[in-house]
N, C-alpha and C positions, 0 to 999 in steps of 0.2 A: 504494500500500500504506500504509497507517494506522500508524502510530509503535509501538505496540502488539503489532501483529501481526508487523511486523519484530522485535522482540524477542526475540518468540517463537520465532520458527522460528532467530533466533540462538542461546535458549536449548537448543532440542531440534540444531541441530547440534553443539553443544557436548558436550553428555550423549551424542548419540550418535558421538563421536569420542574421546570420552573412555573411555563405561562401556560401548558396543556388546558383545552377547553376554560380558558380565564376569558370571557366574554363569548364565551361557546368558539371560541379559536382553537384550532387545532394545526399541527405542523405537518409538513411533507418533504422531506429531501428529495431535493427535482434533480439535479448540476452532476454532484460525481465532477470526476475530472473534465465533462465537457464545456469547455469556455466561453461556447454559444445559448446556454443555457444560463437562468438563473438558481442557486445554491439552493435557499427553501422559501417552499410556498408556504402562505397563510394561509389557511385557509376559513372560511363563514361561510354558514347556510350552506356548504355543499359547494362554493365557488371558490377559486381562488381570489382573495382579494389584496394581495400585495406579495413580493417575495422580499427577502431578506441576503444579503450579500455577505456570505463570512470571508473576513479578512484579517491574517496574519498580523502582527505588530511589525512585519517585513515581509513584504508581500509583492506581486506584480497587480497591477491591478487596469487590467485590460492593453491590448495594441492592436495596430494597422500595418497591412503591408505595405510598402509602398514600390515600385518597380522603377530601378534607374534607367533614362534614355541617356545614351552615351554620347548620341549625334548630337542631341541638343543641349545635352547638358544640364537636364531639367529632372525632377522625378515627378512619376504618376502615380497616383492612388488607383490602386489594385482593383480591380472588377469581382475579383473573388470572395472581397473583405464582407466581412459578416456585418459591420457597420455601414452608415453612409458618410460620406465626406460634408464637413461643415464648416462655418468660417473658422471653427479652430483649428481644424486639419490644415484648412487655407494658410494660416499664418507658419503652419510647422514645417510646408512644407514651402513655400517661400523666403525661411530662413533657410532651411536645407540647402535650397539651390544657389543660394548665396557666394554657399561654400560649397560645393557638390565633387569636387576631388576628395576632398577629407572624410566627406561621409559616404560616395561610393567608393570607399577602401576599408568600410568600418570594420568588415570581419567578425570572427564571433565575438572580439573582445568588445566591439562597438567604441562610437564613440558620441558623447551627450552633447544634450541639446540644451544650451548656455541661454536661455531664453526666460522670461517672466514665468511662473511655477500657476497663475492662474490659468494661462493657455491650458495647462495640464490637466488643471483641477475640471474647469470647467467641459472639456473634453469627457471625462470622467463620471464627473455628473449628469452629462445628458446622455454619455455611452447606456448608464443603469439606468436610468428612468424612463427607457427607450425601450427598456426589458420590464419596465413597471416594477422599478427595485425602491422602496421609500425607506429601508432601514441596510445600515451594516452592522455586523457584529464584528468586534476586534477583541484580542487579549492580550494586557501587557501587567502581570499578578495579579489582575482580575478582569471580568468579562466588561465591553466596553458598547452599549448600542448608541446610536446616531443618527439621525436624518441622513439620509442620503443629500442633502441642499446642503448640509454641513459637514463635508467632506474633507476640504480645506481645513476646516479650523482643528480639524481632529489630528489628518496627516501631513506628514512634510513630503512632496511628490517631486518626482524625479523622471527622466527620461533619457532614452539610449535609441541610437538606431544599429541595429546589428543581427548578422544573421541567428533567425531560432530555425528550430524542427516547428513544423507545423502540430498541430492537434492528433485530435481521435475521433475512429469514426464508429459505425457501426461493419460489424463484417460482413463482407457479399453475402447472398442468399445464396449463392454456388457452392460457397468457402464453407459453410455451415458444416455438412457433415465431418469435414477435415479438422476443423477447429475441435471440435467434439472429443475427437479421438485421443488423442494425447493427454486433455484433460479427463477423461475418463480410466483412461493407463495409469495415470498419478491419482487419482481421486475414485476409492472404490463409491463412496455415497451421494457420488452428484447425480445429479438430474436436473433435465433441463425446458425452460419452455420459451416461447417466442411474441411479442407483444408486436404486431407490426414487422418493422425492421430491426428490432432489439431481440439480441439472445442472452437468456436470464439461466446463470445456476444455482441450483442451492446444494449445500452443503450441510452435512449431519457431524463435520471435524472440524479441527483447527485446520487453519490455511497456513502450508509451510513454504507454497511457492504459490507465486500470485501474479507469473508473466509465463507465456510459450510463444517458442518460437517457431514460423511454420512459414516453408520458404521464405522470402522476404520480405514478411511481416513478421511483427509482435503484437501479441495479445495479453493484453491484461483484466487481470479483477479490479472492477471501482464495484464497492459494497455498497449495496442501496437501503439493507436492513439486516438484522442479522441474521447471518445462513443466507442469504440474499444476493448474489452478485452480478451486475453485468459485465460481459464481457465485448469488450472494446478492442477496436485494435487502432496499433502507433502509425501515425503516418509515416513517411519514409521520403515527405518533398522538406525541402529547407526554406526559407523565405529570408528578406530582408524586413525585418519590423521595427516601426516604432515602436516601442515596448515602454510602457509605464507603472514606478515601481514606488514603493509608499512606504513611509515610517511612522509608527504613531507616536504621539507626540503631546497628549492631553488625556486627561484620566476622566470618568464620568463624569457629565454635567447632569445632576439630578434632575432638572426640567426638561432634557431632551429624553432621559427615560422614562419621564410621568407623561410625554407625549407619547412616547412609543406605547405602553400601558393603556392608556387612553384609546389609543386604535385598535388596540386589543378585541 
């Protein structure tokens, strides 16, 4: 399991031991490692009505591809990107092209983006509220909620452009039976079923390995509940990303929790 992903599911059992049906609210772990999604639902009445964003006290916290043209000198925002481009993209990438030698050479080590930290912020906050995110969770010796509008005030944000591995996907419908096998060899009490495009295992053991590898992919367990896992496999494209990374930096403001409570 990815450092990340344990986090998480430590932040949602928290919330959910904490705020469970507290205004007839109830929680759902949606995200897993997938970065197109949101972390956890809230749920009322049967509806999802907000989701919640667990974030490390060091964390990434959302990027953009962007693709360098070399003729021109210029970079492009990516057609592929899960976001859309907005005037904060605009500004990030007009300083980019400024200097566009130094940052298409950035390589994995990358190199930052020396610019006002509200471009960031505000990036940030309409990237989650886009995904209907009104709260984060963070923890630094204790658990820390927050408006999603007050993002800023909570973290110190940062920014690199440099090549990452892309995401995770679901596996082909082809690949299915192949994926199966080898977790089945290692795993005598899985079993397995399929929600759509998603392949789900459960488990009756402790999980001692929790990636295979099958020609050239890798598959992994993100836990969705206990005994519970989907399996995901790693992409294998690299990208050039702006990548945006956060430090917390302020300890609970008891009015922004009697808000979060509130909407409970």
């Amino acid at each position: 399991m990815r450092p990340g992903e344990e986090f998480e599911i430590k932040c949602y059992e928290y919330l959910k031991n904490l705020y469970d049906n507290v205004g007839k609210s109830t929680f759902h772990r949606e995200g897993g490692m997938d970065s197109t999604k949101s972390d956890i639902a809230v749920i009322k009445n049967g509806q999802i009505n907000f989701y919640i964003e667990a974030k490390d006290s060091n964390a990434q916290s959302g990027q953009f591809v962007l693709l360098a043209d070399e003729e021109s000198e210029t970079f492009v925002f990516s057609p592929r990107n899960h976001s859309e481009p907005n005037e904060m993209t605009e500004i990030i990438i007009e300083y980019m092209n400024s200097d566009f030698v130094r940052f298409n050479n950035a390589g994995t080590a990358g190199e930052a983006l020396n610019i006002d930290s509200s471009v960031f912020s505000k990036w940030i906050i309409k990237h989650y509220i886009e995904k209907n995110v009104k709260y984060v969770i963070s923890y630094k010796d204790h658990y820390v909620i927050l408006p999603i509008h007050k993002f800023d005030k909570y973290f110190d944000i940062f920014a690199k452009y440099r090549i990452k591995k892309s995401g995770s996907g679901e596996p082909s419908k082809k690949d299915i039976p192949d994926v199966k096998q080898p977790i089945e060899a290692f795993y005598k009490t899985v079993s397995f079923t399929t929600q759509g495009k998603k392949l789900f295992a459960s488990l009756n053991e402790p999980i001692s390995q929790d990636r295979f590898i099958l020609g050239k992919y890798t598959y992994y367990f993100s836990e969705q509940s206990a005994g519970i896992y989907e399996i995901r496999r790693l992409s294998n494209t690299y990208n050039m990303n702006v990548i945006f990374s956060i430090q917390l930096k302020k300890s609970q403001d008891p009015l922004d929790l009697a808000e979060f409570e509130e909407d409970l």
